[in-house]
N, CA, C and O atoms as CSV, one atom per row, in Angstrom:
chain,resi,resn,atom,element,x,y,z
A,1,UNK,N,N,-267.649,14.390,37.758
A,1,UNK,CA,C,-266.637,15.433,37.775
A,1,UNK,C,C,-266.865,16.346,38.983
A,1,UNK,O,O,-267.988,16.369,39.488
A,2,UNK,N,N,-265.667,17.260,39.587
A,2,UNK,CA,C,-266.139,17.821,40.333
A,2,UNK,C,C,-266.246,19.420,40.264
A,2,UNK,O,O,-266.074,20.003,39.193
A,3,UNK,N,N,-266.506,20.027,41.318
A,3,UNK,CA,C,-267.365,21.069,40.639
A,3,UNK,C,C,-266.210,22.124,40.378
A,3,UNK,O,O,-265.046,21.724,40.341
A,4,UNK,N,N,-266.569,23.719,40.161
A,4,UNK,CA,C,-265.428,24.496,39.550
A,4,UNK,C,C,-264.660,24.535,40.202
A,4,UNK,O,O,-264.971,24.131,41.323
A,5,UNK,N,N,-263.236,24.993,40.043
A,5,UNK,CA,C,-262.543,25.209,40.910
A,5,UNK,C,C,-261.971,24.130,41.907
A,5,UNK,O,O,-261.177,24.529,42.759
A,6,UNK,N,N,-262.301,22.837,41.872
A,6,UNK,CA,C,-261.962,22.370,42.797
A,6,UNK,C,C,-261.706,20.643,42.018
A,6,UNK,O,O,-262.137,20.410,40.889
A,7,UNK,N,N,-260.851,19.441,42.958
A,7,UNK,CA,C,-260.682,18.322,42.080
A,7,UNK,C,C,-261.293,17.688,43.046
A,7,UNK,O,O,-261.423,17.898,44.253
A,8,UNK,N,N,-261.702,16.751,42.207
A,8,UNK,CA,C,-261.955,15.374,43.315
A,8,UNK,C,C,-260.805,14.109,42.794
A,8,UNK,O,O,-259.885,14.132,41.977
A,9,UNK,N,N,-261.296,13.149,43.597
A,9,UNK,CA,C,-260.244,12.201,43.557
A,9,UNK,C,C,-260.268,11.096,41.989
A,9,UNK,O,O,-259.575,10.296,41.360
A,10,UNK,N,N,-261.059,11.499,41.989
A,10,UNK,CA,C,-261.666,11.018,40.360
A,10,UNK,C,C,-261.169,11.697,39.513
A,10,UNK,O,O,-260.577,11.041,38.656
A,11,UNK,N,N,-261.154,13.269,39.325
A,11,UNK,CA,C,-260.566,13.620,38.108
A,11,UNK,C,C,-258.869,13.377,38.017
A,11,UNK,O,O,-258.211,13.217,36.989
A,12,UNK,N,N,-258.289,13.406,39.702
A,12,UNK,CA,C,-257.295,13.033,39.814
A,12,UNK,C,C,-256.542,11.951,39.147
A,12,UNK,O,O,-255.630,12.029,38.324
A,13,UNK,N,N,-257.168,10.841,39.722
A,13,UNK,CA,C,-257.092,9.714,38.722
A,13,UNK,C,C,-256.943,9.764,37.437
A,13,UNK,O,O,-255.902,9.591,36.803
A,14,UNK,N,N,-258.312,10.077,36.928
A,14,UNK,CA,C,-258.183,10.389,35.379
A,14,UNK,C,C,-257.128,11.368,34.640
A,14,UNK,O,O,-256.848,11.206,33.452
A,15,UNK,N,N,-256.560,12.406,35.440
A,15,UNK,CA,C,-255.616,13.032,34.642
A,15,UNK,C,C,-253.887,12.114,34.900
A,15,UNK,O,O,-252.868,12.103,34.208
A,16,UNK,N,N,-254.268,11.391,36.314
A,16,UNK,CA,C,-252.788,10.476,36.187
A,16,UNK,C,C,-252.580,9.523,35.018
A,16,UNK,O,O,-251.560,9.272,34.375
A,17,UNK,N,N,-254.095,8.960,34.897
A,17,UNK,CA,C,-253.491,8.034,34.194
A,17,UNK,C,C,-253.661,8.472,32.283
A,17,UNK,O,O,-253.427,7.723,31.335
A,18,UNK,N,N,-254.150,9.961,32.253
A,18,UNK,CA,C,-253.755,10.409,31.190
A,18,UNK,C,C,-252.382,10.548,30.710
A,18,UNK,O,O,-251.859,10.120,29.680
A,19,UNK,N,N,-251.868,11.298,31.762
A,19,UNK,CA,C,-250.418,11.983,31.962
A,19,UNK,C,C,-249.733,10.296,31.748
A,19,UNK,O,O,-249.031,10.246,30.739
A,20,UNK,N,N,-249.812,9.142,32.406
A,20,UNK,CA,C,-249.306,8.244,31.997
A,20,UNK,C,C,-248.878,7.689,30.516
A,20,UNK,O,O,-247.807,7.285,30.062
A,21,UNK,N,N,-250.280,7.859,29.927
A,21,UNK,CA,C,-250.349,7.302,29.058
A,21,UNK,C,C,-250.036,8.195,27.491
A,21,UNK,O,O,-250.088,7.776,26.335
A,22,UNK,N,N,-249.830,9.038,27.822
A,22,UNK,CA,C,-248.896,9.945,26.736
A,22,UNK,C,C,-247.929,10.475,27.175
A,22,UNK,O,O,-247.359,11.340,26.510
A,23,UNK,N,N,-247.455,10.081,28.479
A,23,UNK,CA,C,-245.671,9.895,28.298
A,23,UNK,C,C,-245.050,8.879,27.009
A,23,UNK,O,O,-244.234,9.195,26.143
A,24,UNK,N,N,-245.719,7.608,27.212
A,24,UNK,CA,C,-245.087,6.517,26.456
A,24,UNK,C,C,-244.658,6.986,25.146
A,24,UNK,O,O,-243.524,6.765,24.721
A,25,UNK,N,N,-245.420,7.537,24.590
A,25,UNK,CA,C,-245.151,8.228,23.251
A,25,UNK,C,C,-244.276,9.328,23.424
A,25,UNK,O,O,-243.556,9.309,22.425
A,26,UNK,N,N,-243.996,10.135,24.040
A,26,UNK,CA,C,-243.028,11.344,24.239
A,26,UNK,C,C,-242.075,10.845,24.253
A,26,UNK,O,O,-241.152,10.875,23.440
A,27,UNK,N,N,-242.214,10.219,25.378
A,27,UNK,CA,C,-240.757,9.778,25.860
A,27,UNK,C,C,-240.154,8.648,24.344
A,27,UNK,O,O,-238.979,8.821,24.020
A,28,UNK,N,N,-240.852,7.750,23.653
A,28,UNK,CA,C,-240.449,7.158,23.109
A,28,UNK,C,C,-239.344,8.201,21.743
A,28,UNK,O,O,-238.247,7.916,21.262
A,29,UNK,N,N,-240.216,9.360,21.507
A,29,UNK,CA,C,-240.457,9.688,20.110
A,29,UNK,C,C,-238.689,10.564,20.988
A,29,UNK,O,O,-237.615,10.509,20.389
A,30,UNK,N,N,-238.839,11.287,22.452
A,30,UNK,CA,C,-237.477,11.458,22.739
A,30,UNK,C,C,-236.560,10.387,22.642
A,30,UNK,O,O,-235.713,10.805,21.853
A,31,UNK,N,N,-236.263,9.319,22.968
A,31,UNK,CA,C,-235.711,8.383,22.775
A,31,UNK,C,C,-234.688,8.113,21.294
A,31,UNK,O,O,-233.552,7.700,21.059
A,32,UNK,N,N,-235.913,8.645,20.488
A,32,UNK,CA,C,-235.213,7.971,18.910
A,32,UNK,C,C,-234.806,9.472,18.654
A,32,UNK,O,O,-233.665,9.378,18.201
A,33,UNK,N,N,-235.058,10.472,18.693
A,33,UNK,CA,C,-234.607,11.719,18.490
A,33,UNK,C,C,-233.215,11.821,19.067
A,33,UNK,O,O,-232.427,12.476,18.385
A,34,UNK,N,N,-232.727,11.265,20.270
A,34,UNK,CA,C,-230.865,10.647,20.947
A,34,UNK,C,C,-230.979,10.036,19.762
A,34,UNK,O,O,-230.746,10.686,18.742
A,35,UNK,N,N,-231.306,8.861,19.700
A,35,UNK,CA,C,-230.406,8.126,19.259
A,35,UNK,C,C,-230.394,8.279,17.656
A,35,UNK,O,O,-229.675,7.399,17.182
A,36,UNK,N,N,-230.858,8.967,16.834
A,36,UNK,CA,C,-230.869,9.658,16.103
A,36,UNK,C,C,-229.554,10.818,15.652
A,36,UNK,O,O,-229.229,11.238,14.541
A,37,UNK,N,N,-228.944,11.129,17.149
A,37,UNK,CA,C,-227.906,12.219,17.247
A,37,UNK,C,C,-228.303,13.707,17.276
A,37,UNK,O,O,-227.522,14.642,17.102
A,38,UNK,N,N,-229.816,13.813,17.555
A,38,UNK,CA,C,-230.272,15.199,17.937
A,38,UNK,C,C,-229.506,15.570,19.072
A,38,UNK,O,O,-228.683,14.763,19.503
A,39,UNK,N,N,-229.668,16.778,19.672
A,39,UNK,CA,C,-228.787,17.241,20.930
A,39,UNK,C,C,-229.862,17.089,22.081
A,39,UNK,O,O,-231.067,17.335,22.042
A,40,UNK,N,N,-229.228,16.702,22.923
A,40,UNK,CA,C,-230.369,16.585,24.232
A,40,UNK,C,C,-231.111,17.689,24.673
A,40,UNK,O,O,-232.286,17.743,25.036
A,41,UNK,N,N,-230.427,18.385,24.606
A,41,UNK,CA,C,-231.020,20.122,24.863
A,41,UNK,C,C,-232.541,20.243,24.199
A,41,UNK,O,O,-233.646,20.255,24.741
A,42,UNK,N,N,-232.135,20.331,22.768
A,42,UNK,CA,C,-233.276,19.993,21.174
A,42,UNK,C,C,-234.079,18.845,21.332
A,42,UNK,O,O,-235.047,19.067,20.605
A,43,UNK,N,N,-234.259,17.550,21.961
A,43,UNK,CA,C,-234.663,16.552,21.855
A,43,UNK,C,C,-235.821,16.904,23.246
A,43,UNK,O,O,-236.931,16.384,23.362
A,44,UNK,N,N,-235.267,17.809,24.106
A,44,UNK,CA,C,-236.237,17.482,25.807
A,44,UNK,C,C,-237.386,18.627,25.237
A,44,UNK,O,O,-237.953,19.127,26.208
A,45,UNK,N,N,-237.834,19.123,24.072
A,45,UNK,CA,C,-239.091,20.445,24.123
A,45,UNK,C,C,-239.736,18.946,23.774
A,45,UNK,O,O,-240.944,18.993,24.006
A,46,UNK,N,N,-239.380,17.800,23.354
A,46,UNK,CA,C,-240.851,17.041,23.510
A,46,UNK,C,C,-240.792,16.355,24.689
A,46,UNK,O,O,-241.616,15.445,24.606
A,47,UNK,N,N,-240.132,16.324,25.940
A,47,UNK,CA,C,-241.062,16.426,27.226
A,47,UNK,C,C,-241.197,17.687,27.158
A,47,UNK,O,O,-242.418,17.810,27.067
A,48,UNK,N,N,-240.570,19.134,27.136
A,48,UNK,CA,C,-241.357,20.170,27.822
A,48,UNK,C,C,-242.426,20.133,27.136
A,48,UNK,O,O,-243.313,20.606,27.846
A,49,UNK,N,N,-242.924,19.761,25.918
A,49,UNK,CA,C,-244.237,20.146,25.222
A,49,UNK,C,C,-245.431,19.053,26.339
A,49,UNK,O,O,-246.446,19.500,26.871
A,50,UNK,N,N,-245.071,17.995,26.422
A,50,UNK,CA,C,-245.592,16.712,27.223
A,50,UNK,C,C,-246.360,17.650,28.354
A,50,UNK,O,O,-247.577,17.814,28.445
A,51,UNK,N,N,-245.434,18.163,29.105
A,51,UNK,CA,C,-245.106,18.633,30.461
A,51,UNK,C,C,-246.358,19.736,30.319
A,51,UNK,O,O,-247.329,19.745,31.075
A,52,UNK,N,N,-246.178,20.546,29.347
A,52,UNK,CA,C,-247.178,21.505,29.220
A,52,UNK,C,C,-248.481,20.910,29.042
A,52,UNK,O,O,-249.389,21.297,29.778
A,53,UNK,N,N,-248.793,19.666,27.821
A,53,UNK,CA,C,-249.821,19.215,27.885
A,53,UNK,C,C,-250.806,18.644,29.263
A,53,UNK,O,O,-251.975,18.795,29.619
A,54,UNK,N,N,-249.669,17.961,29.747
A,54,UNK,CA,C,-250.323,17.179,30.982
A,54,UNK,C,C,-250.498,18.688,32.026
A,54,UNK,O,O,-251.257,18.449,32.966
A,55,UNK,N,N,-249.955,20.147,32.036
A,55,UNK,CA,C,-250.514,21.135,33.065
A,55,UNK,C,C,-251.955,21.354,32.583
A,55,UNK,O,O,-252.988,21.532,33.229
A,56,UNK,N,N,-251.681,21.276,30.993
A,56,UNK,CA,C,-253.479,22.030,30.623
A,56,UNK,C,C,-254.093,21.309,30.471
A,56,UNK,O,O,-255.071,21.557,29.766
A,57,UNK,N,N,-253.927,19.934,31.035
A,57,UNK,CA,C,-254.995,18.415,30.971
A,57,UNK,C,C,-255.456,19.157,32.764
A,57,UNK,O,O,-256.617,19.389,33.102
A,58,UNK,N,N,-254.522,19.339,33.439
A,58,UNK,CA,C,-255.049,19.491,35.361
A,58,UNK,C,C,-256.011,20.624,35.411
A,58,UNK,O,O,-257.161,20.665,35.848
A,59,UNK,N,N,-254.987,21.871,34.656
A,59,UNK,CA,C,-256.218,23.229,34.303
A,59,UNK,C,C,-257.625,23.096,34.350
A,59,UNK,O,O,-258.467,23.413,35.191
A,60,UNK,N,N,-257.708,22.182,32.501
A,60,UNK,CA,C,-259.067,22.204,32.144
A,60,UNK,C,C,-259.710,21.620,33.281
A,60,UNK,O,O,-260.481,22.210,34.037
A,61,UNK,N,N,-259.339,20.393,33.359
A,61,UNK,CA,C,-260.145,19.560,35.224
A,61,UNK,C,C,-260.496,20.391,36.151
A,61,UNK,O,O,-261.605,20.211,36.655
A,62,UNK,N,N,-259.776,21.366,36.564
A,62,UNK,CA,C,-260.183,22.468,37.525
A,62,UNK,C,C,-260.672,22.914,37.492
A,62,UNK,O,O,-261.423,23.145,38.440
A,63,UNK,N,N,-260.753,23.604,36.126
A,63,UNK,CA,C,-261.819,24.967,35.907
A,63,UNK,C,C,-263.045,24.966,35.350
A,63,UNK,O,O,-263.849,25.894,35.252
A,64,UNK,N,N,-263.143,23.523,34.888
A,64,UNK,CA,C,-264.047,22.946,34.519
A,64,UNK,C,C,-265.565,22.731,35.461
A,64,UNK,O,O,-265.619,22.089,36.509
A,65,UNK,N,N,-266.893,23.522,34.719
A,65,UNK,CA,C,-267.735,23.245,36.289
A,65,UNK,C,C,-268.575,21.557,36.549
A,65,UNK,O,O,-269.461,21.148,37.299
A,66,UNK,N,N,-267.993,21.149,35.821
A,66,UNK,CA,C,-268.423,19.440,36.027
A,66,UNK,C,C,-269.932,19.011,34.992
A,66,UNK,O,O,-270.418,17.883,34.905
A,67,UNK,N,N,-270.435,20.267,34.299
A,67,UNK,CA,C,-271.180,19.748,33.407
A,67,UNK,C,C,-270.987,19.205,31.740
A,67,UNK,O,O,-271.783,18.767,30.910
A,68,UNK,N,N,-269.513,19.478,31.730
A,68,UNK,CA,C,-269.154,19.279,30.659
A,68,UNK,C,C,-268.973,17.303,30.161
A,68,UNK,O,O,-268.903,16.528,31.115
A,69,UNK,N,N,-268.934,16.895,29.187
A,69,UNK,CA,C,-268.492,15.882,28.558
A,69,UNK,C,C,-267.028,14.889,29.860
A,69,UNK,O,O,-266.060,15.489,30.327
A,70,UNK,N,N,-267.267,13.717,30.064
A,70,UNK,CA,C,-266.174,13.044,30.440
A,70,UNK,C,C,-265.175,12.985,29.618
A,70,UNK,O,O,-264.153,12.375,29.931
């Protein structure tokens, strides 16, 4: 990990392919919420919730001083 305040190309990675990999589920669970007949408006707070998760996935990486747990 790298140290406070700062990323390396590694945590980078690791938060892309976080952020990847819990889109699939957002996006899915948006998906059936349309087609369901929710309103699109009502249906997108689960990307904005996503959206928020994946900022405080980059946060913690940052502020993090690299002795913590992978």
């Amino acid at each position: 990990m790298s140290e406070r305040f700062t990323l390396n190309q590694e945590d980078v990675k690791r938060w892309l392919k976080n952020t990847a990999i819990f889109f699939a589920p957002a996006f899915l669970v948006f998906l059936i919420a349309i087609q369901s007949g929710t309103p699109r408006e009502e249906a997108l707070y689960l990307v904005y919730l996503w959206l928020l998760n994946t900022a405080i996935d980059l946060t913690r990486k940052f502020i993090s001083d690299g002795s913590g747990s992978k």
